[in-house]
C-alpha positions as CSV (number, residue, x, y, z in Angstrom):
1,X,-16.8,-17.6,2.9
2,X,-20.4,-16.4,4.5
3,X,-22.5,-13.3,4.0
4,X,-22.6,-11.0,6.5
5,X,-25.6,-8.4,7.7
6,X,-27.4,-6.2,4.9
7,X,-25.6,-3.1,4.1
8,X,-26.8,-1.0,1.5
9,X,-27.3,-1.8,-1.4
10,X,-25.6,-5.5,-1.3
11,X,-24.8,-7.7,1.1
12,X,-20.9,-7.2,2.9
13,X,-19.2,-10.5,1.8
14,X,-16.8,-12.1,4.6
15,X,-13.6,-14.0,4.1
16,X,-13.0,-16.3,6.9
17,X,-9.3,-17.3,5.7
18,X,-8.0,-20.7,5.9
19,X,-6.3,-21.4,9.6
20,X,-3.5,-23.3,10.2
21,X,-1.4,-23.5,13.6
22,X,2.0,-22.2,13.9
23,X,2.8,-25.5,15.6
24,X,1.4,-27.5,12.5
25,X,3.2,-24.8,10.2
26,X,6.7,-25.6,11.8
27,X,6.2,-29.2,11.6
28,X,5.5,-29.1,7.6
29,X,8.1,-27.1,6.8
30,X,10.7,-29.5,8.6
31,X,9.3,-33.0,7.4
32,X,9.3,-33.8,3.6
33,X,5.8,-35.1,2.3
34,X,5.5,-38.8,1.7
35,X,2.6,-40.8,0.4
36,X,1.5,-42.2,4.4
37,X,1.7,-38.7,6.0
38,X,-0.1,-36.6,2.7
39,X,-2.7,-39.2,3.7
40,X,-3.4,-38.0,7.2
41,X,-4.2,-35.2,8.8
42,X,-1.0,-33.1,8.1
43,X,-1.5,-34.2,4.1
44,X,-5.0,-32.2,4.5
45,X,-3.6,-29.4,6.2
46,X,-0.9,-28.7,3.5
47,X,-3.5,-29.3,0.8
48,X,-5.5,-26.5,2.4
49,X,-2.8,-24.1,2.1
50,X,-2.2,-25.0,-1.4
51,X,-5.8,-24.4,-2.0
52,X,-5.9,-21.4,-0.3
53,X,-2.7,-20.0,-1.7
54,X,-2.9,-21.4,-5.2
55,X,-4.9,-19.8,-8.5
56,X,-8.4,-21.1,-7.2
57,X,-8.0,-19.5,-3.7
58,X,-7.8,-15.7,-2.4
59,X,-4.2,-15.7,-2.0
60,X,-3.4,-15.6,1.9
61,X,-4.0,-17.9,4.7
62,X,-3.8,-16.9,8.6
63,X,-1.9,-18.1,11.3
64,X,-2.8,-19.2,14.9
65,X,-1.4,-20.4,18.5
66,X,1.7,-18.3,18.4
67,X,1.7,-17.7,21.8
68,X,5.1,-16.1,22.6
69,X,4.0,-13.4,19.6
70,X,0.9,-12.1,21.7
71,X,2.3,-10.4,24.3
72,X,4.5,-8.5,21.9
73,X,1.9,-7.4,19.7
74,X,0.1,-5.9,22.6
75,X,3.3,-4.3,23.5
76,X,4.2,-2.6,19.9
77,X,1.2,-1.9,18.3
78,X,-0.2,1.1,20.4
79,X,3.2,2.6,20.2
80,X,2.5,3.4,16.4
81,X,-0.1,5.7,17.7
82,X,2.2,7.5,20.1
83,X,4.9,7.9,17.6
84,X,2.7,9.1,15.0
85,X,1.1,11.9,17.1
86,X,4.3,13.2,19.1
87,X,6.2,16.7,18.2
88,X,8.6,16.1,15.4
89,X,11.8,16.8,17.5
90,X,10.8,14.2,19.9
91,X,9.9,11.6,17.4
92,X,13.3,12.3,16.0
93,X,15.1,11.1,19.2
94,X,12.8,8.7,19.9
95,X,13.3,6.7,16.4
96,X,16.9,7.4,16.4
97,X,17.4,5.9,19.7
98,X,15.1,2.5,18.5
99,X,17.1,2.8,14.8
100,X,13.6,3.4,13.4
101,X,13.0,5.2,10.0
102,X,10.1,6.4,8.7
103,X,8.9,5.9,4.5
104,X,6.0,8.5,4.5
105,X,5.8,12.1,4.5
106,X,5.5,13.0,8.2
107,X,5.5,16.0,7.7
108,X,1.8,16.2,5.8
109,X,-1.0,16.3,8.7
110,X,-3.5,15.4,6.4
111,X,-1.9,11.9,5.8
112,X,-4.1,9.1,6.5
113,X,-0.9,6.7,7.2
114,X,1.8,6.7,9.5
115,X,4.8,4.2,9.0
116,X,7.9,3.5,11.2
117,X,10.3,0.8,9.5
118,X,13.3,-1.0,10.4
119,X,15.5,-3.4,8.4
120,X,15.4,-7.2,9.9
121,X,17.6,-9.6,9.6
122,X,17.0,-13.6,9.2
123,X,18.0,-15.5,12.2
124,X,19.7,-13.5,14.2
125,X,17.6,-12.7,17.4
126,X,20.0,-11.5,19.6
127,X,22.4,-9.3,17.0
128,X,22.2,-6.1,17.9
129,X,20.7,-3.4,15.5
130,X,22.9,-1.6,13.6
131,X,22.9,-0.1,10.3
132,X,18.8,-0.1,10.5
133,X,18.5,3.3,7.9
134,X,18.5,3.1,4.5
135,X,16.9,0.6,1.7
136,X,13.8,3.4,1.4
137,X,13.6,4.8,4.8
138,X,13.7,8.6,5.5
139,X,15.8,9.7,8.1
140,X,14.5,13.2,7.8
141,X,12.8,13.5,11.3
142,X,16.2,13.3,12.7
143,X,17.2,16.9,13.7
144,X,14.2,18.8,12.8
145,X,13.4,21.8,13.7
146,X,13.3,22.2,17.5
147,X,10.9,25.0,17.5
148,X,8.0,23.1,16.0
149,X,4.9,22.4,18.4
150,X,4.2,19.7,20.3
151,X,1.3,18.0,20.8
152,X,-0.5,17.0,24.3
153,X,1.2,16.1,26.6
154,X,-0.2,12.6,27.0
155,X,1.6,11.7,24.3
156,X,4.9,13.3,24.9
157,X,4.6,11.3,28.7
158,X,4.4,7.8,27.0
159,X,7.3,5.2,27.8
160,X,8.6,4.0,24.3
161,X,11.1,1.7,26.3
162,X,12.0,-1.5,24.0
163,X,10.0,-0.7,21.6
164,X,13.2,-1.1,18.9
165,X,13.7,-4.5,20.6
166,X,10.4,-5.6,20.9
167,X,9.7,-5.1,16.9
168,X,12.6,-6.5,16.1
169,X,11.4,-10.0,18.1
170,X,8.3,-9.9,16.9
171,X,9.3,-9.3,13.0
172,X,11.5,-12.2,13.8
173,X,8.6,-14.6,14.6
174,X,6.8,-13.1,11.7
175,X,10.2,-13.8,9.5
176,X,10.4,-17.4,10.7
177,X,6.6,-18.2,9.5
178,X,7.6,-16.7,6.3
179,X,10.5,-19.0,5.6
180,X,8.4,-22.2,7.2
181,X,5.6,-21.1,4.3
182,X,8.2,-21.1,2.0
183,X,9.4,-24.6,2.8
184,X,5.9,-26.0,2.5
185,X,5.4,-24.1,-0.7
186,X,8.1,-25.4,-2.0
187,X,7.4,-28.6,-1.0
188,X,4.6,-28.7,-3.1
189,X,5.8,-27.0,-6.3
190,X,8.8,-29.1,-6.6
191,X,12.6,-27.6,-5.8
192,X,13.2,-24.6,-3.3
193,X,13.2,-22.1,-5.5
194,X,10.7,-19.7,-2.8
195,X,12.9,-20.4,0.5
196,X,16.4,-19.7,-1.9
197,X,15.6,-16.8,-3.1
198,X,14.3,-15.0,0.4
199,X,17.6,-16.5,2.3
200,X,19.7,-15.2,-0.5
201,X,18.2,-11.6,0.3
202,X,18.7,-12.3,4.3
203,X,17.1,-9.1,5.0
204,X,13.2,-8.5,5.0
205,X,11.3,-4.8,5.8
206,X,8.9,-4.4,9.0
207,X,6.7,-1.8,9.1
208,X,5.0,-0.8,12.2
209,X,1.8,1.3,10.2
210,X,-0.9,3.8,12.0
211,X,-3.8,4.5,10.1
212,X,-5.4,7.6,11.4
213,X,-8.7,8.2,13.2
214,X,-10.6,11.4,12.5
215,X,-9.3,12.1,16.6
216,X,-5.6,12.3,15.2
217,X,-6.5,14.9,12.6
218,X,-7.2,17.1,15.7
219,X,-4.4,16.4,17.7
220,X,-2.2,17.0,14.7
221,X,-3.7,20.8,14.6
222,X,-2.5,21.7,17.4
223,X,1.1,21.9,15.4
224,X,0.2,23.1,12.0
225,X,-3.2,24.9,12.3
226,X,-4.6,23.9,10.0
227,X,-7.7,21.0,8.9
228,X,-8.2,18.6,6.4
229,X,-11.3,19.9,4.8
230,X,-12.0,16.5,2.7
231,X,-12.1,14.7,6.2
232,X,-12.4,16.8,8.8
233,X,-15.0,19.8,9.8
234,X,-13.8,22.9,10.2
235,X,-15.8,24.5,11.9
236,X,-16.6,23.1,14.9
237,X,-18.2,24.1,18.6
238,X,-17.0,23.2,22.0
239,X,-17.6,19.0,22.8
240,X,-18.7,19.3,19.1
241,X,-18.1,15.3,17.6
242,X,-15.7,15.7,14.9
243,X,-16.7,13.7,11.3
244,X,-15.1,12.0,8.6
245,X,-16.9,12.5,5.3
246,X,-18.2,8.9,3.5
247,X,-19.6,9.9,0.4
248,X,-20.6,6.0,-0.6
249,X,-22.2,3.3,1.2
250,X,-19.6,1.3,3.2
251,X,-20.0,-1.9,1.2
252,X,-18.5,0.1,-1.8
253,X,-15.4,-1.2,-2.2
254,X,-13.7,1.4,-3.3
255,X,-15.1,4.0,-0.6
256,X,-13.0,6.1,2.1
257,X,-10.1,3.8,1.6
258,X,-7.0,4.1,4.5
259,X,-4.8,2.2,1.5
260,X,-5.6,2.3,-1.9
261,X,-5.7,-1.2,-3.7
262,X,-2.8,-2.8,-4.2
263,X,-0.9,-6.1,-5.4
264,X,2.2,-6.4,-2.8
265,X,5.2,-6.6,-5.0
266,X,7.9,-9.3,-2.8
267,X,7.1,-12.9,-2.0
268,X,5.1,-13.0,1.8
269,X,3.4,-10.0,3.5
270,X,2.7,-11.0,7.1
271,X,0.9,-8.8,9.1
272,X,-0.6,-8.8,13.2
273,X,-4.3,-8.9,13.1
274,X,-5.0,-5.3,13.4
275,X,-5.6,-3.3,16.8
276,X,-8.2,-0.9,16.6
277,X,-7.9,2.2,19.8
278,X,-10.1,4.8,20.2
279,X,-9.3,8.2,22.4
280,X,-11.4,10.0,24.7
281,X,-12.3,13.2,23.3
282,X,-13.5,15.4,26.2
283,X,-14.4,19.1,26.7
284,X,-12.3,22.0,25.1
285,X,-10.2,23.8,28.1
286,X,-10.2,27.3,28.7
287,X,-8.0,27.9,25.3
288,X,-10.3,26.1,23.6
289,X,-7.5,23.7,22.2
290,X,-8.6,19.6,22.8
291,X,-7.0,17.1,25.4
292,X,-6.8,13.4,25.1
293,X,-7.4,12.4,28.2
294,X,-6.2,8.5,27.4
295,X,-6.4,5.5,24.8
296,X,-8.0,1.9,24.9
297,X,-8.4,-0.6,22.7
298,X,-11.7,-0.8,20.7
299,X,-13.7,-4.1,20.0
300,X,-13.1,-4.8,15.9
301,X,-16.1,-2.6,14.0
302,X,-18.6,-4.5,13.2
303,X,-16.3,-7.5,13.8
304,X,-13.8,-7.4,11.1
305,X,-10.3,-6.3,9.9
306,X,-11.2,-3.9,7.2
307,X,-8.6,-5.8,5.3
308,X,-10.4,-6.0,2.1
309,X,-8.9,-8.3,-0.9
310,X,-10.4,-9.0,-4.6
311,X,-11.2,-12.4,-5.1
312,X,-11.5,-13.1,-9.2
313,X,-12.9,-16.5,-9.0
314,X,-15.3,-15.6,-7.0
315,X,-15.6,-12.3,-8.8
316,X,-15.9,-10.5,-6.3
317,X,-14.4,-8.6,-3.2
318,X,-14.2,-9.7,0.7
319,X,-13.8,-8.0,3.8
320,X,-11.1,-10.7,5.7
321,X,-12.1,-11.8,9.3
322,X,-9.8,-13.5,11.6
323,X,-9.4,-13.9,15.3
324,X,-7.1,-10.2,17.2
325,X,-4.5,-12.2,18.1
326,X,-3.5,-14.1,14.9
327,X,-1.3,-13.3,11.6
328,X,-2.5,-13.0,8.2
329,X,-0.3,-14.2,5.0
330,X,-0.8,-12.9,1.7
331,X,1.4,-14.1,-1.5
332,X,3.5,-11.6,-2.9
333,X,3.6,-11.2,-6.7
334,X,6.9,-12.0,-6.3
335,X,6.2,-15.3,-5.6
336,X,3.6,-15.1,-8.2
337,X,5.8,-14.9,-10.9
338,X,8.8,-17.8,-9.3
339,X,6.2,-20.2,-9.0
340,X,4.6,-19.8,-12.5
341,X,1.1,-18.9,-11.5
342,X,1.2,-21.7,-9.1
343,X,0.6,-19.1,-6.3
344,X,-1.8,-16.2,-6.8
345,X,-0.9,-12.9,-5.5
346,X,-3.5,-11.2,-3.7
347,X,-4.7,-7.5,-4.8
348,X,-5.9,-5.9,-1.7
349,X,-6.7,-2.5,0.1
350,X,-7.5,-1.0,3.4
351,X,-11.0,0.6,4.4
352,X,-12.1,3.0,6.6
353,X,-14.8,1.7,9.2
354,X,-17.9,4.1,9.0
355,X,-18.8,4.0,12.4
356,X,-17.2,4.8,15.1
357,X,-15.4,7.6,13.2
358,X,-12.5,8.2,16.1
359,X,-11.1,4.7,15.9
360,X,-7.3,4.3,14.6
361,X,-6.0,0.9,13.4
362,X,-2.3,-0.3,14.3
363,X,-0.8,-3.2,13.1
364,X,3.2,-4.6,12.0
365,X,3.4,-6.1,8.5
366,X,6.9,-7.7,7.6
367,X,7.7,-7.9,3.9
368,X,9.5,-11.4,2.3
369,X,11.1,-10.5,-0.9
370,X,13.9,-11.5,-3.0
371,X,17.5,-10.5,-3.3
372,X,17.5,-7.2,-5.1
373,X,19.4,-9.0,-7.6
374,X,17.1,-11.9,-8.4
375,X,16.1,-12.7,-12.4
376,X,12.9,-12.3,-12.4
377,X,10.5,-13.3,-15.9
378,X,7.0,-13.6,-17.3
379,X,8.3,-16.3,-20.1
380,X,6.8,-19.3,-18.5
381,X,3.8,-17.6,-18.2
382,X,0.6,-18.5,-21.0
383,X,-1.1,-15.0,-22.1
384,X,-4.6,-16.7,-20.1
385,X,-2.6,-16.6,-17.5
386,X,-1.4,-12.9,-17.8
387,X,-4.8,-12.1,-18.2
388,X,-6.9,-14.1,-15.9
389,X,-7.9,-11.3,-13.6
390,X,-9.2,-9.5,-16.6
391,X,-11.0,-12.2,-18.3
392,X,-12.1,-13.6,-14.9
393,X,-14.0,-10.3,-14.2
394,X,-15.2,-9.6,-17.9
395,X,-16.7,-13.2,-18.1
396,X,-19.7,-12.9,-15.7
397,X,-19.5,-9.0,-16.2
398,X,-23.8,-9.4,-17.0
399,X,-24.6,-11.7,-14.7
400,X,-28.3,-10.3,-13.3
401,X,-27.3,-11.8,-9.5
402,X,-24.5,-9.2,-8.9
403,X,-25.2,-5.4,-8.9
404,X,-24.1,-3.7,-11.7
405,X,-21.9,-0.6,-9.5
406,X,-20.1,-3.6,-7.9
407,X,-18.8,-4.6,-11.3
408,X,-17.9,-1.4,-13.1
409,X,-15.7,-0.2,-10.4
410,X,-13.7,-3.8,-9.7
411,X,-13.0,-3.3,-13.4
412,X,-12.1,0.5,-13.3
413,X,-10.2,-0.9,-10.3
414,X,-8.3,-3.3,-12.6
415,X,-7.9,-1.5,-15.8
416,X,-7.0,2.0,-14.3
417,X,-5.8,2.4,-10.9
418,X,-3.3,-1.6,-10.9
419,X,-0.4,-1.2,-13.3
420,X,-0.6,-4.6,-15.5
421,X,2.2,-7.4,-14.5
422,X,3.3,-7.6,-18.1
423,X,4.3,-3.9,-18.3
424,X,6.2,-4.2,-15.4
425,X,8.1,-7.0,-16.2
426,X,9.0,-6.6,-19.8
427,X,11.2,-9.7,-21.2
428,X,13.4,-10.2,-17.6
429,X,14.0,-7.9,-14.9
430,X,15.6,-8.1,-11.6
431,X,13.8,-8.0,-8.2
432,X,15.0,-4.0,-8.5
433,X,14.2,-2.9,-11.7
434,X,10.9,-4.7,-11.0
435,X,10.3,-3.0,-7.5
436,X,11.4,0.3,-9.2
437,X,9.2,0.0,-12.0
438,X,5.9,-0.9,-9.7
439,X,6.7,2.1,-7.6
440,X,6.9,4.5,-10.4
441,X,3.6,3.1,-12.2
442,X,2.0,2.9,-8.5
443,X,3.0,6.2,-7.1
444,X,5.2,8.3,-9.1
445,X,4.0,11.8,-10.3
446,X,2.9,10.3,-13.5
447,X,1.7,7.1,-11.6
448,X,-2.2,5.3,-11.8
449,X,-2.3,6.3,-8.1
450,X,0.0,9.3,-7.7
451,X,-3.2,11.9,-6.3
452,X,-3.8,9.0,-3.5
């Protein structure tokens, strides 16, 4: 970890994750650990995931060198974009054709998210896609309304061809590192209790997610009229730049979030290294109504990811840095709870970059978890270790080195807006009940986060 330039009132902390290869990833997973090879340079290498996995480290790790993975990535991402902004009736056919679903409300133009999911199946590469709906995803936007608006035309002229087959290859690749992290993990912490319980699900979720500029709030007007107020002006004149309000410094962690924070609830999250685009945003025409004349990709702002993670024993939180065209791997509390602690699940969030204000991130997160079916139980657990984020945090709460606003709001973070492991997972659950219960005290109209 390194500090980064001033800002504000603090300096921006940077987590440079620990790296490993996908070529030295595969080869760990496949060869059992002995006393000569833990002493080498492959023993080093699978000690530095444990380090960076386990209860001292921030919980994820990224992956390089997965060569046959880049050109895909450069293929799906920007389709998230085009999907997110076209006319609901061609969306429709367009996800219906790729067996996409979506899990947000599409409908809302004021939604700062855009998700497109499919189903994905261990192994099987070549299977074709069927049964793809379901487990969570809304097939609403099939058949709507064929009267609503469309949006420019730009968008509604893009090729989406293979864009079902090509997220289904690269979730695949994602999937494999998943299981060959699983292996190693395992490994490690004695039995196989990680890989088991992911082959006995055989199904994981990809989500291809577009979070949106303050560009895609305008191009979304154009159907429903109307603005965002909280993000957006509304009153604006001809070749007038469009804002997004930040009402805190952009080292407050809790600022102008994309994603609120979060603890993932399966085993692995693995996600692309984000793609940032940015549209050209040129004169009004004579109807005064906007065209986006095209899309490129934009250089990361100010360099990083905007994937942002709380690290307790550091007490503090980091904005993750790693290189466009690798992975990122972040441990689930899922396998929080089947490895005893042993692994350390990472609470995290995405932030919005300050400047530029027009740029949109795009990336494909797949998600490992358990059968739905899988016992799952706190029992092993000591109450420290229940409460180590807590007591982490309210340890050093006065020390003079670390700004007082910085701590208050990791703790209101903690105690208010992240529903506590222990009342989620009351006596035994299964993987279900669990994901259920996390969902409700997440996002339901009751939930810690429900007004997100």
């Amino acid at each position: 970890m390194e500090a980064a330039e001033e800002c504000g009132r603090r300096e921006l902390l940077i987590l440079q994750p620990f790296q490993v290869t996908h070529s030295d990833l595969l080869l760990l997973s496949s060869s059992s650990p002995s006393s000569e090879s833990e002493s080498g340079p492959m023993g080093s290498i699978r000690r530095g995931i444990m380090d960076a996995l386990g209860p001292s480290g921030p919980g994820l790790l990224s992956v390089t060198g997965v060569q046959e993975a880049s050109a895909l990535r450069r293929k799906v991402l920007p389709l998230s974009r085009d999907l997110a902004l076209l006319d609901r009736e061609r969306r429709a056919r367009v996800l219906k054709e790729h067996r996409l679903g979506t899990d947000v409300p599409m409908k809302d133009p004021r939604r700062a998210v855009s998700s497109f999911a499919m189903q994905l199946r261990y192994g099987e590469c070549v299977e074709s896609m069927q049964e793809i709906s379901g487990n969570g995803m809304d097939t609403s936007e099939i058949g709507c309304d064929p009267n609503d608006g469309g949006v420019t035309r730009e968008f509604q002229e893009k090729g989406f061809d293979g864009l079902g087959s090509s997220f289904k290859e690269l979730g695949l690749l994602m999937i494999e590192m998943g299981l060959a992290l699983a292996r190693v993990c395992d490994q490690s912490l004695g039995g196989n209790e990680l890989e088991r319980c992911l082959m006995e699900s055989g199904t994981a979720k990809g989500r291809l997610i577009h979070y949106h500029s303050a560009t895609d709030y305008l191009a979304l007007e154009k159907k429903v009229k109307i603005f965002s107020k909280r993000r957006v002006s509304s009153s604006r004149k001809p070749g007038e730049k469009i804002t997004v309000s930040s009402e805190s410094d952009s080292c407050d962690p809790f600022s102008d979030l994309w994603q609120q924070w979060h603890y993932d609830y399966g085993v692995f999250t693995i996600l692309t290294a984000p793609m940032f685009l940015t549209a050209a945003f040129p004169e009004m025409d004579s109807n005064e109504q906007h065209s986006l004349s095209f899309v490129e990709e934009y250089p990361y702002p100010d360099g990083l990811t905007y994937l942002r993670i709380l690290d307790p024993t550091k007490n503090d939180v980091f904005m993750v840095n790693t290189l466009p065209e690798n992975f990122i791997i972040q441990v689930g509390e899922s396998a929080d709870v089947l490895s005893r602690g042993r692994l350390r699940s990472t609470l995290h969030c995405v932030c919005r970059p300050k400047n530029p204000e027009n740029v949109s991130r795009e990336t494909l997160v797949v998600f490992l978890q358990p059968a739905w079916s899988k016992h799952l139980s706190l029992s092993e657990y000591s109450r420290d270790q229940l409460a180590s984020a807590d007591s982490d945090i309210e340890q050093s709460a006065d020390e003079p080195c670390v700004p007082d606003w910085n701590k208050k709001k990791i703790m209101e973070v903690i105690q208010e807006k992240i529903p506590p492991l222990a009342l989620r997972i009351k006596g035994g659950v299964s993987f279900a009940e669990f994901a259920r219960e996390t969902t409700r005290q997440y996002y339901g109209s009751s939930g810690l986060q429900s007004n997100r």
